[in-house]
N, CA and C of each residue as an Amber inpcrd file, in Angstrom:
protein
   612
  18.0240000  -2.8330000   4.6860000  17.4100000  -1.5920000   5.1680000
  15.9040000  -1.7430000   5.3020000  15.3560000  -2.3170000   4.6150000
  14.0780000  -2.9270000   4.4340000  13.5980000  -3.3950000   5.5370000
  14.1090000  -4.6500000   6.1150000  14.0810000  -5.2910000   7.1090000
  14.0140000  -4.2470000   8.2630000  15.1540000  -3.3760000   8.3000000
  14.8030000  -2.7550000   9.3940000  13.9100000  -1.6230000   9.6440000
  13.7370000  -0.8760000   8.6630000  12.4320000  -0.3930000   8.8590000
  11.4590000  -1.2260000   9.0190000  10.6980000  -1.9380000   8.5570000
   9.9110000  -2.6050000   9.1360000   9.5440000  -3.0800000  10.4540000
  11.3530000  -3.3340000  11.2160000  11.0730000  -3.7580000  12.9640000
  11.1850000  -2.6710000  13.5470000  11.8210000  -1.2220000  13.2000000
  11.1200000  -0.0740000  13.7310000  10.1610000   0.2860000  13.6330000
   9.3320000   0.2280000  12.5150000   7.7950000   0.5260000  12.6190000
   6.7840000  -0.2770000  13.5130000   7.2630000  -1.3310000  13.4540000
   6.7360000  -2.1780000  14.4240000   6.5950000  -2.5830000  15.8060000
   7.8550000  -1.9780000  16.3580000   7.8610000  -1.9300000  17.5730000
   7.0770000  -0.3600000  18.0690000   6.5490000   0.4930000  16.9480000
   5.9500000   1.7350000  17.1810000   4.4630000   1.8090000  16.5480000
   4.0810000   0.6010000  16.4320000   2.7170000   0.6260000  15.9000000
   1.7070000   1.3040000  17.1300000   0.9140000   1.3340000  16.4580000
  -0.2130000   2.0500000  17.2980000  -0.8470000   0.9960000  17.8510000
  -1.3090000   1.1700000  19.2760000  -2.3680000   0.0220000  20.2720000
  -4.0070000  -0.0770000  19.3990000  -4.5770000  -0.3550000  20.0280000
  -5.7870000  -0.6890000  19.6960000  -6.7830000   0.4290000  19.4180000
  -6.6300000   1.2300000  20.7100000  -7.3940000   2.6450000  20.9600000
  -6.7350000   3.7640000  19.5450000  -5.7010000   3.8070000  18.9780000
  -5.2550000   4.4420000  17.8280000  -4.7790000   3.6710000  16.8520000
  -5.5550000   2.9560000  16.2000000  -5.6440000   2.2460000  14.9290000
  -5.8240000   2.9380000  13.4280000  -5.0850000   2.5350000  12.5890000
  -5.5510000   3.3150000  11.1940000  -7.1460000   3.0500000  10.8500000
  -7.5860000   3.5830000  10.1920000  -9.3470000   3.4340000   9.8480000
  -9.1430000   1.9440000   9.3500000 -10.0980000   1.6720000   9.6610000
 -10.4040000   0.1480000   9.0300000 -11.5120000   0.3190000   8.0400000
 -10.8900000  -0.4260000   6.9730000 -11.7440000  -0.1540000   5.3640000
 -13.0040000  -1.1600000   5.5740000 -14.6100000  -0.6290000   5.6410000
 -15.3820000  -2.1530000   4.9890000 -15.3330000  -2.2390000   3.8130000
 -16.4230000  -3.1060000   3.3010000 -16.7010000  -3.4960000   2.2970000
 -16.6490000  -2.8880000   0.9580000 -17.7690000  -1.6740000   1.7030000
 -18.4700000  -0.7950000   1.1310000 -18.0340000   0.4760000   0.8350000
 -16.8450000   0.0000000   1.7200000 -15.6610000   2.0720000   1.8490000
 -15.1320000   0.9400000   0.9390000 -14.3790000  -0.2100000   0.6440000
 -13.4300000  -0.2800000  -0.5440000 -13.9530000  -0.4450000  -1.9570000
 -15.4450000  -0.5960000  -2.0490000 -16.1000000  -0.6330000  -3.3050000
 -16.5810000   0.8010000  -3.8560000 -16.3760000   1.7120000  -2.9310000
 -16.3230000   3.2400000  -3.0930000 -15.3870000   3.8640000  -3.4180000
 -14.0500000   3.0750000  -3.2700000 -12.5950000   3.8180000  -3.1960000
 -12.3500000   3.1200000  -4.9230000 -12.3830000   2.0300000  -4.8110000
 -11.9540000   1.3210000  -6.2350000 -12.8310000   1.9490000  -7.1750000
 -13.9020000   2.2100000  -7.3980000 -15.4250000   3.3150000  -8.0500000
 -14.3660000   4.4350000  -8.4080000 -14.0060000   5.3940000  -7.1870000
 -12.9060000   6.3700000  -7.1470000 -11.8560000   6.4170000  -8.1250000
 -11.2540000   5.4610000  -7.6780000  -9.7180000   5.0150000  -8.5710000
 -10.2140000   5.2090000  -9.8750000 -10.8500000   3.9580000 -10.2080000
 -11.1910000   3.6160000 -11.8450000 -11.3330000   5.3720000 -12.8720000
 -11.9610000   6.2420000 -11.6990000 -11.8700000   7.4190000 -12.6330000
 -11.0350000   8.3300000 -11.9930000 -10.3080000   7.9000000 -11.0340000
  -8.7080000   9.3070000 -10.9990000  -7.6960000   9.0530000 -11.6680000
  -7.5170000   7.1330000 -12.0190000  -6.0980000   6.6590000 -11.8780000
  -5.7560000   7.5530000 -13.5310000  -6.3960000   7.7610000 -14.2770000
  -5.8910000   8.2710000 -15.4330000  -5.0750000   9.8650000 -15.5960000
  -5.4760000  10.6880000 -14.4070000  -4.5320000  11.8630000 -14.1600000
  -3.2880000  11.3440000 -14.2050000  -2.5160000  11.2430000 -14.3580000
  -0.9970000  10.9950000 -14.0500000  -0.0600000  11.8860000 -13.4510000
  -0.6570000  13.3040000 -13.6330000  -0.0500000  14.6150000 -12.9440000
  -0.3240000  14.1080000 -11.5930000  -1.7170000  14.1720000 -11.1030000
  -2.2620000  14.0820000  -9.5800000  -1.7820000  12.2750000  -9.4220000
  -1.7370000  11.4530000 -10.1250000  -1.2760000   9.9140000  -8.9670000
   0.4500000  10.6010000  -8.8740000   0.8240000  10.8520000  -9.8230000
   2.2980000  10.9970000  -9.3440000   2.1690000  12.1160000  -7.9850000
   1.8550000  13.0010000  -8.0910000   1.6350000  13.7930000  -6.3220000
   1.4520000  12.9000000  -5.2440000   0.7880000  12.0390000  -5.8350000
   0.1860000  10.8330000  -4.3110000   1.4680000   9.6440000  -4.1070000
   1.9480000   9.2920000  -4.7400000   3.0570000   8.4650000  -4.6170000
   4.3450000   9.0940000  -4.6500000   4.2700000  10.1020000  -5.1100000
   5.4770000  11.1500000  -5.2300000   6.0330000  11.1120000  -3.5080000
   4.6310000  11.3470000  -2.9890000   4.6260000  11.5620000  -1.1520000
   4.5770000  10.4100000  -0.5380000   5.4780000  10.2180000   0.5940000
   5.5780000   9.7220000   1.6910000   4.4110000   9.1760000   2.0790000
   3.5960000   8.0450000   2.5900000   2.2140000   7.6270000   3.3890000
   2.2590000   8.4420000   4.7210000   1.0470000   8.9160000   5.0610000
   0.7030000   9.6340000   6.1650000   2.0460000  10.7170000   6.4700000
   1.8800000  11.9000000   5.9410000   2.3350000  12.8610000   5.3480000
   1.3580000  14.1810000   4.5660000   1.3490000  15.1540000   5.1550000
   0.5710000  16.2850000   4.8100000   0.3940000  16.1990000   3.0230000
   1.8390000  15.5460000   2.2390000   2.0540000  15.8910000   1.5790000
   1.0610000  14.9690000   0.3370000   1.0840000  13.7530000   1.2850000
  -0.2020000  12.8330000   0.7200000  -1.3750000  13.1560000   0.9130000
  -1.7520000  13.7360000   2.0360000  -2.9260000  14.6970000   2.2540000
  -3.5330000  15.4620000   1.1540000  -2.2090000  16.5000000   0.7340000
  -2.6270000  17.2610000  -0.4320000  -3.5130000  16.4540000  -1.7790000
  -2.4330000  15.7540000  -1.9160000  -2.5170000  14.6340000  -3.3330000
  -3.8810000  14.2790000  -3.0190000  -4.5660000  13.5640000  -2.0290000
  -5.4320000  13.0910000  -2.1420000  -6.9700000  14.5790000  -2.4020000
  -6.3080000  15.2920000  -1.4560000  -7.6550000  16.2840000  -1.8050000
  -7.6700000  16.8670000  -3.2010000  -6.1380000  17.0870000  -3.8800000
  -6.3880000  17.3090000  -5.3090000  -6.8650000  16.2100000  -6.4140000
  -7.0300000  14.7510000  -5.5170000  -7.5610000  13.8920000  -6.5110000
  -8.9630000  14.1350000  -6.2110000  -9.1900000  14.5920000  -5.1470000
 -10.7010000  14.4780000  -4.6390000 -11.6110000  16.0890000  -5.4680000
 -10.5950000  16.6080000  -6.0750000 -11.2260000  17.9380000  -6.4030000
 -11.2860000  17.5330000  -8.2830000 -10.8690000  16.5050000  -8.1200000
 -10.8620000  16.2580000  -9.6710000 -12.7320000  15.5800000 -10.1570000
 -13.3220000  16.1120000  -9.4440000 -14.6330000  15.4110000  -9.2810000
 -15.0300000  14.0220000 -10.1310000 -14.3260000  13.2510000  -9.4560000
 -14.8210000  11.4890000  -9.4660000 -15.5310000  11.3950000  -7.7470000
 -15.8120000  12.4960000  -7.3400000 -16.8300000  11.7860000  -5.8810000
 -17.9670000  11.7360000  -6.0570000 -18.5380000  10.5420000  -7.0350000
 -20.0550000  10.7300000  -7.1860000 -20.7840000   9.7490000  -6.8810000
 -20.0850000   8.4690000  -5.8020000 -20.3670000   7.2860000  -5.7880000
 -21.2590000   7.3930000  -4.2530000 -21.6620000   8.5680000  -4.1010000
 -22.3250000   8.8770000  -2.8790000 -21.7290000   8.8760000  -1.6610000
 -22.2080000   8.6900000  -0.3540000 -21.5850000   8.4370000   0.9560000
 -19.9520000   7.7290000   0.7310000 -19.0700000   8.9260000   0.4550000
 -17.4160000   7.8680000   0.9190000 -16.8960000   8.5750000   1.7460000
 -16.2600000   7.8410000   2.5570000 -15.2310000   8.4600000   3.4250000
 -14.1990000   8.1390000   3.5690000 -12.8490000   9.0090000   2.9410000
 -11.4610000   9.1640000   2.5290000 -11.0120000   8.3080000   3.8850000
 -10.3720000   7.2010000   3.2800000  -9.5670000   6.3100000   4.1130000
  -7.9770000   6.6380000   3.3800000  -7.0690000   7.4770000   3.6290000
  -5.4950000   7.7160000   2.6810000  -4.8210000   6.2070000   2.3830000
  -5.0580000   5.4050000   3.0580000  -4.3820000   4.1110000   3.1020000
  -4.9230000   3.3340000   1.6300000  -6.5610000   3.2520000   1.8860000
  -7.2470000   1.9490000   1.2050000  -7.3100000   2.7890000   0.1180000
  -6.9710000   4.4390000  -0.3710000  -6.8540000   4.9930000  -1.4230000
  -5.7530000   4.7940000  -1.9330000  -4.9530000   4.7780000  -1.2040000
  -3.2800000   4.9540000  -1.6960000  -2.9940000   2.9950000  -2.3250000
  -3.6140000   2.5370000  -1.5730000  -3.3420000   0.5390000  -1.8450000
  -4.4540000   0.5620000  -3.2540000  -5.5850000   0.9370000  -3.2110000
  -6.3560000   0.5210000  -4.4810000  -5.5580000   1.1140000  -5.4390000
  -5.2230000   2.5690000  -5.6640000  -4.7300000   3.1470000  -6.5340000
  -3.5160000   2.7560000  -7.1090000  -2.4730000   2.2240000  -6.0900000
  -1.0450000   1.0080000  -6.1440000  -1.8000000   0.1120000  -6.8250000
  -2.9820000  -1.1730000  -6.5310000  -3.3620000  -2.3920000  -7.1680000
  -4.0190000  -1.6400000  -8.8250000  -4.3650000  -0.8750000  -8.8840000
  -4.8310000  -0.1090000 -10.6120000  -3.7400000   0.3150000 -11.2340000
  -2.6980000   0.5000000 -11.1400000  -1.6250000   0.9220000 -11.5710000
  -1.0650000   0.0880000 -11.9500000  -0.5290000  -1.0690000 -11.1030000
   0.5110000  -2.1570000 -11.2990000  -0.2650000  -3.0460000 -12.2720000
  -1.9000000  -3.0890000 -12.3070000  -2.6390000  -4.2110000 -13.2120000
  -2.3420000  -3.1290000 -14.7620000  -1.9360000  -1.9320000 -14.4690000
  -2.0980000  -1.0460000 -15.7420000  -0.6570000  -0.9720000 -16.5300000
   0.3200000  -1.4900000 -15.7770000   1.5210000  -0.7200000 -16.3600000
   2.0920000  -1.9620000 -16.2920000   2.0960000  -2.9960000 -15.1480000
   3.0880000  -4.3890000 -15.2470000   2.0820000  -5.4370000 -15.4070000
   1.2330000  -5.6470000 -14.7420000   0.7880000  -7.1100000 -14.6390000
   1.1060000  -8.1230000 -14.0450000   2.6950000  -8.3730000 -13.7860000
   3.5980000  -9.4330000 -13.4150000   4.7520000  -8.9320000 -12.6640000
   5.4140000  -9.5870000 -12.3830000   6.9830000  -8.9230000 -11.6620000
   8.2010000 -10.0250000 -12.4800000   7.6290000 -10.7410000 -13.1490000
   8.5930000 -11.8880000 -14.3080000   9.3550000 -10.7550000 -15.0160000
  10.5830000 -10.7800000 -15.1570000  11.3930000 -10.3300000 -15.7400000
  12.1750000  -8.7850000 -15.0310000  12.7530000  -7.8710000 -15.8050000
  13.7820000  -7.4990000 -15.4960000  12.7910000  -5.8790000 -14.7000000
  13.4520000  -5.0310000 -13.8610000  12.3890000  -3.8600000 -13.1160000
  12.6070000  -2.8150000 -14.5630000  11.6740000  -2.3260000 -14.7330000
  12.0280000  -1.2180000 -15.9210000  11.0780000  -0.1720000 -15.4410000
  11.1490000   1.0790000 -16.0180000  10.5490000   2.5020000 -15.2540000
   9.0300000   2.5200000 -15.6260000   8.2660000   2.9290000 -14.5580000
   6.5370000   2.6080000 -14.8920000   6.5180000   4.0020000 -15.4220000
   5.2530000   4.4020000 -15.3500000   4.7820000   5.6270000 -15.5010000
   4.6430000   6.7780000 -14.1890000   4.4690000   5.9220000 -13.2470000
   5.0450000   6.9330000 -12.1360000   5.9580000   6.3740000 -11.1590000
   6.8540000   7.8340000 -11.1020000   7.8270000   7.7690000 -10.1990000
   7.5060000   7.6830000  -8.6230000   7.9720000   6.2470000  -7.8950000
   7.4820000   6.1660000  -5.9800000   8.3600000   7.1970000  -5.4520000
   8.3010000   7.9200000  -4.1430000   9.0680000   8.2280000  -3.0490000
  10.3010000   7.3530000  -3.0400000  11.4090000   8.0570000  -2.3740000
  12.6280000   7.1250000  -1.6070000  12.0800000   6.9530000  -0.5520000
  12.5510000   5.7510000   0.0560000  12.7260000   5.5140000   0.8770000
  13.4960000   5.8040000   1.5870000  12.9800000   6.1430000   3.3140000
  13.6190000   7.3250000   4.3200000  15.3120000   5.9400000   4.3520000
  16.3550000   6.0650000   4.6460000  17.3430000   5.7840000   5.2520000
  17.0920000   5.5880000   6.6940000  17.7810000   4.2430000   7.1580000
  17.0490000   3.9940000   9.0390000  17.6750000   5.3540000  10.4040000
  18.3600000   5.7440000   9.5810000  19.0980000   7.1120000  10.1580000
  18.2510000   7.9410000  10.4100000  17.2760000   8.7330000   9.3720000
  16.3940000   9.4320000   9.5920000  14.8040000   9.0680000  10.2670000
  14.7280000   7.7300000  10.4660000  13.6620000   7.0590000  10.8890000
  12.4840000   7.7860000  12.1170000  13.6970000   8.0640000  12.8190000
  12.6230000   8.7960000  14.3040000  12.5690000  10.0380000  14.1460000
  13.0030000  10.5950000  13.0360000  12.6260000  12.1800000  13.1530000
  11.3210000  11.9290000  12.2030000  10.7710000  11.0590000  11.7570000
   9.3960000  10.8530000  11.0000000   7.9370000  11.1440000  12.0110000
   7.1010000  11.3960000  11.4980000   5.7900000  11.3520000  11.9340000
   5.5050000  10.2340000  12.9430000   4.5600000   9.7940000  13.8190000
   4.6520000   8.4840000  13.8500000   3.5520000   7.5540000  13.2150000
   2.4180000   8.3610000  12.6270000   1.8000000   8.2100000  11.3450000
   2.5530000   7.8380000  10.1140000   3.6690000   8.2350000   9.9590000
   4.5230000   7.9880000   8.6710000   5.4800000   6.8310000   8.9070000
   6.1790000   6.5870000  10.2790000   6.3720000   5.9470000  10.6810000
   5.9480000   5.0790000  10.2700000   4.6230000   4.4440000  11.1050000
   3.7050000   3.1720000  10.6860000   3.5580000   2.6340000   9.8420000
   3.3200000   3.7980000   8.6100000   2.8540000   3.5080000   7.6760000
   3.9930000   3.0600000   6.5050000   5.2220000   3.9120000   6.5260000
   6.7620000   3.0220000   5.8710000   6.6900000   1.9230000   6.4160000
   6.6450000   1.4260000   7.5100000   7.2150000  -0.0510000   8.4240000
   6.0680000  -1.2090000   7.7880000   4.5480000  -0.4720000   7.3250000
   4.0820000  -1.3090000   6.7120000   3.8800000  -1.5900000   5.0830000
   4.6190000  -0.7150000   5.3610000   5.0880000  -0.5970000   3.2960000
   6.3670000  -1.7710000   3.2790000   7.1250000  -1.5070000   4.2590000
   8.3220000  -2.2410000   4.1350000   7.8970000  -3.7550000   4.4540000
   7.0990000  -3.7420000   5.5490000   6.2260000  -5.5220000   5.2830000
   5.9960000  -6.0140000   4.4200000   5.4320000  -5.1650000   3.5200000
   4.7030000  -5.5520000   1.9350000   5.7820000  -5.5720000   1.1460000
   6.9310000  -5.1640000   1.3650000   8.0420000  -4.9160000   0.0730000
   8.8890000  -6.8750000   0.7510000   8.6210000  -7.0550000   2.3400000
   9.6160000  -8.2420000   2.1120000   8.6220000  -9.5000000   1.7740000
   7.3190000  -8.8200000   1.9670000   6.2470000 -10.3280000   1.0120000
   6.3900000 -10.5730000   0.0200000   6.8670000  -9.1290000  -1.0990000
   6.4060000  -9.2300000  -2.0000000   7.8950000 -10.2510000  -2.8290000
   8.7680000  -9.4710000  -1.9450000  10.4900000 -10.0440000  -2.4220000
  10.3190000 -11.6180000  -2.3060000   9.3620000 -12.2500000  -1.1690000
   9.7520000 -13.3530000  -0.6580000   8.8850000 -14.2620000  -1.3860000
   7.9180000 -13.6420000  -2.2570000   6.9090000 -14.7800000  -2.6010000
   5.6670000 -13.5750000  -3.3480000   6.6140000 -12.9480000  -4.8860000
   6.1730000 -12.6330000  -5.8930000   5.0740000 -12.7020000  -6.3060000
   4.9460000 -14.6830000  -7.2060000   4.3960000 -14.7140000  -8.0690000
   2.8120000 -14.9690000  -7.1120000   2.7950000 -15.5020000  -5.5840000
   1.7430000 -15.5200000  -4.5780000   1.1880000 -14.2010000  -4.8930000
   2.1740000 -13.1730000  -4.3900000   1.4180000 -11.6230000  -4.1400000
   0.8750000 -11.2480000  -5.5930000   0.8520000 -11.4890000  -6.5910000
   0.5230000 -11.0400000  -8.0040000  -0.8510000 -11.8130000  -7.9080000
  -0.7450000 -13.3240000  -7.2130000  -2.1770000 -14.0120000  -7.2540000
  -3.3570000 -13.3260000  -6.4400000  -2.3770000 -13.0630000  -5.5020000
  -3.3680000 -12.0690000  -4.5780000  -4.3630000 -11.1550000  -5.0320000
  -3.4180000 -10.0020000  -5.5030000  -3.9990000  -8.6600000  -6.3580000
  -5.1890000  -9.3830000  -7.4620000  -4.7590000 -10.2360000  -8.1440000
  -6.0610000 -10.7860000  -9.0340000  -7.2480000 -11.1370000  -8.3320000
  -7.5710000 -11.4800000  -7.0660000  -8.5960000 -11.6860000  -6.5760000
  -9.5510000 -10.3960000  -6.0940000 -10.6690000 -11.0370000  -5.6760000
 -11.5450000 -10.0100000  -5.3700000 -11.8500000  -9.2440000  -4.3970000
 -11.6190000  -8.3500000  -3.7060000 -11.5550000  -7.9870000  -2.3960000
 -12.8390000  -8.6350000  -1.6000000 -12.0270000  -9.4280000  -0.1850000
 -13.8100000  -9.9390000   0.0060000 -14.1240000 -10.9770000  -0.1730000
 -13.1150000 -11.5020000  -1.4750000 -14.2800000 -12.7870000  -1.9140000
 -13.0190000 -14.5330000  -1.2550000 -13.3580000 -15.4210000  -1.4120000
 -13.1340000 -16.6040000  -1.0080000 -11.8970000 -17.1550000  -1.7060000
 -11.7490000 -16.3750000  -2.6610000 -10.1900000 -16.2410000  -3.3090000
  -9.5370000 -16.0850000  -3.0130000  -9.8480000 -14.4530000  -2.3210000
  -9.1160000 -13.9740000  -1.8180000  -8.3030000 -14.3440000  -0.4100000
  -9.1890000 -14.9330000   0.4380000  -8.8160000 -15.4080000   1.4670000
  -8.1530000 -16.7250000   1.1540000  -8.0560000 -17.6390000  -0.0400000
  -7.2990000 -18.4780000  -0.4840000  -5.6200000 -18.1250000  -0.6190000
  -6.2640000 -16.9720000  -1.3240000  -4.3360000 -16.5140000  -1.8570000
  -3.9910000 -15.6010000  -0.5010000  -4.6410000 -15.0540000   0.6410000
  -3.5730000 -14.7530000   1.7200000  -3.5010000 -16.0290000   2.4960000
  -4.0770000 -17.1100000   3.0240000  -3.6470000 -18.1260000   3.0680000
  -2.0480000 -18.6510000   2.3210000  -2.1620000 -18.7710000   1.2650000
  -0.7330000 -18.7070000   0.7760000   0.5310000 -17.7950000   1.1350000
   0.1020000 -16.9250000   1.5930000   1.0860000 -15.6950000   1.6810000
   1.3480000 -15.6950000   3.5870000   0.5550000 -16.4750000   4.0890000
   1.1730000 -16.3730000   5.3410000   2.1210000 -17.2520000   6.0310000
   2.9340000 -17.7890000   5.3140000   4.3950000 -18.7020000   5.8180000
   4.8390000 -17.7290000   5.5030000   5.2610000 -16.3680000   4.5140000
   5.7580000 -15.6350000   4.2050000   5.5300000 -14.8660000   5.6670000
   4.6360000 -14.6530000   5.1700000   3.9910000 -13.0400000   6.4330000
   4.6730000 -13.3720000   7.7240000   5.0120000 -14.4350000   8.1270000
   4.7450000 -14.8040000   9.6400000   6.6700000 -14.4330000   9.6950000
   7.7170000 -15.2160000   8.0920000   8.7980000 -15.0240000   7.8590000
   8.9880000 -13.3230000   7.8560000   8.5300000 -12.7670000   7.5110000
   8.9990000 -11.2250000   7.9320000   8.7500000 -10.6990000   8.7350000
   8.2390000 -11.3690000   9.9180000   8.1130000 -10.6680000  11.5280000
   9.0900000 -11.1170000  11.9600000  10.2440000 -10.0990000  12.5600000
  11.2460000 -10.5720000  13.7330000  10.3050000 -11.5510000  14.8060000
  11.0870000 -12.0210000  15.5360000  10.6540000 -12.9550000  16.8830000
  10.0860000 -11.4550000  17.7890000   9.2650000 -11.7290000  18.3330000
   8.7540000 -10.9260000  19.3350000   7.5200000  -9.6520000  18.6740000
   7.9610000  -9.2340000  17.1370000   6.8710000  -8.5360000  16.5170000
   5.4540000  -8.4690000  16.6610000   5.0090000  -7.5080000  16.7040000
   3.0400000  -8.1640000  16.7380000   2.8290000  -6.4560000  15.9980000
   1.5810000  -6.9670000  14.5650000   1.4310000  -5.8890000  13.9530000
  -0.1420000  -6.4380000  13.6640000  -1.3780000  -5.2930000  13.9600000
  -2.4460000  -5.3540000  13.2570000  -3.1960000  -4.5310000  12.4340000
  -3.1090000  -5.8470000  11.2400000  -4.2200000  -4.8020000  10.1170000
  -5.6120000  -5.7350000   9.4960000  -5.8640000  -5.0400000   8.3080000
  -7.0120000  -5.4170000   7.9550000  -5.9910000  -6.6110000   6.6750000
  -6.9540000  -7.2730000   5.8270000  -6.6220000  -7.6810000   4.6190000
  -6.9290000  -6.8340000   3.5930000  -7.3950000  -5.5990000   3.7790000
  -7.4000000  -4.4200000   2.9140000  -6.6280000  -3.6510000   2.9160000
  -5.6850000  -3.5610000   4.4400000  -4.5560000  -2.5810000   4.7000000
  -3.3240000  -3.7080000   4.0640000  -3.0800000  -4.7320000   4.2980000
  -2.0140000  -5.4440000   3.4920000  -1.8910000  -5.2830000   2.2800000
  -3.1330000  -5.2520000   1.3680000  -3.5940000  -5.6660000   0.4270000
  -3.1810000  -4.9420000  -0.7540000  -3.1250000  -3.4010000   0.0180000
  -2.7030000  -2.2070000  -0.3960000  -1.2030000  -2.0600000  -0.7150000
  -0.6640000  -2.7010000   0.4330000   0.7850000  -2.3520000   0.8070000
   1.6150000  -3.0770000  -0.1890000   1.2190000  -4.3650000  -0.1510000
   1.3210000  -5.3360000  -1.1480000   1.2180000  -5.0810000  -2.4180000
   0.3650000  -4.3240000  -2.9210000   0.2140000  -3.6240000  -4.6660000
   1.3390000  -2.4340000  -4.5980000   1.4440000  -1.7050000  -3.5380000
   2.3460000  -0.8610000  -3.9080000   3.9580000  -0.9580000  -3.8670000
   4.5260000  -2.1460000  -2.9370000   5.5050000  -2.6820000  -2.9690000
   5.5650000  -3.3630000  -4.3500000   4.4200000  -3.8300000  -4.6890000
   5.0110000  -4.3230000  -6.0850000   5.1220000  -3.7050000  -6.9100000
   4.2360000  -2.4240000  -7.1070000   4.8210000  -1.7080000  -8.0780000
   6.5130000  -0.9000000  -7.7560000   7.0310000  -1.1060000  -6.3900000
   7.6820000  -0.4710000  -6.5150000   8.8970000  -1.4950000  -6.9330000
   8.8820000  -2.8530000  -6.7900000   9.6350000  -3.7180000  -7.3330000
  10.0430000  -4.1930000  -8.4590000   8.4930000  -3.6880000  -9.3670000
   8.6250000  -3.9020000 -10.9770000   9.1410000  -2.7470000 -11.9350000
   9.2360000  -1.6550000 -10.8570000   9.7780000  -0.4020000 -11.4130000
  11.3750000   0.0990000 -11.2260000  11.9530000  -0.9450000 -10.3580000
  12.8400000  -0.3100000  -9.5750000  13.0840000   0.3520000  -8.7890000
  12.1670000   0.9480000  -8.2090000  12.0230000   1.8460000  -7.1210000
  13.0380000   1.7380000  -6.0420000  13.4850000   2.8450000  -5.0980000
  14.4390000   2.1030000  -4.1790000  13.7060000   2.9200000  -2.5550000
């Protein structure tokens, strides 16, 4: 099911002219600033993962994390994605660490996942954004203990681009023939922490 969400989202990605925000540097050293003092609500992260990606309902979550006043890191501007992926990579370093051993229940409960039945009655914002969750869930299936190396690195830094180097015989293995999907290494990066938490938790 995995699989195929993913080649439906993909064949419905957005062109060039409607792209998700692209995170810099400086928006993800603002968002992680962020995290470090929301991730401890557990009422408000469970609202944000509770919901669907690109979904009103994540919308909410995020403005009630945003009312929890941690916005003091000056000039940020709410990217839902590179919030929703940092907040996935603070969680999974908080509750698992690893994906070695058996899935047992984290501290917060993910969304289901839509069934490919209900697929096109989705957003096509939500759309996108499952199909690239589901990318990250067959990296993460296909080459674990890589994606865990990943998350340890630094956003940015020369590591980092070491350990996605590693991860792309994978990456290239979960594109059907004919696929073409573009993101950042901050939009993977994300997808990737939250697939894993949803792997070390059981999530379905």
């Amino acid at each position: 099911m995995i699989a195929l969400l993913a080649s439906l989202a993909l064949m419905t990605a957005p062109q060039q002219g409607n792209r998700v925000p692209v995170a810099t540097e400086s928006a993800v050293e603002s968002t992680q600033a962020f995290v470090a003092c929301a991730a401890n609500d557990l009422t408000l992260v469970q609202g944000l993962f509770g919901a669907m990606p690109g979904t009103s309902g994540e919308s909410d979550a995020i403005a009630a994390l945003l009312s929890k006043g941690c916005r003091t890191m000056g000039d940020f501007a709410v990217d839902p994605a590179t919030v929703r992926g940092s907040m996935a990579e603070a969680l999974f370093e908080r509750d698992y660490g690893t994906l070695d051993g058996a899935a047992r229940p984290g501290k917060v409960s993910m969304f289901t996942m839509p069934m490919p039945g209900s697929y096109q009655s989705l957003y096509p914002r939500t759309r996108y954004a499952i199909g690239m969750l589901a990318y990250g869930d067959c990296i993460v299936q296909a080459a674990p203990k890589e994606s865990v190396a990943m998350m340890l690195t630094a956003p940015g830094s020369s590591n980092e681009r070491t350990a996605f180097s590693a991860l792309a015989p994978v990456m290239g293995e979960c594109l059907n023939d004919g696929d073409k999907i573009t993101f950042t290494r901050t939009q993977l990066r994300g997808v990737i922490a939250e697939a894993a938490y949803r792997k070390a938790s059981g999530s379905k």
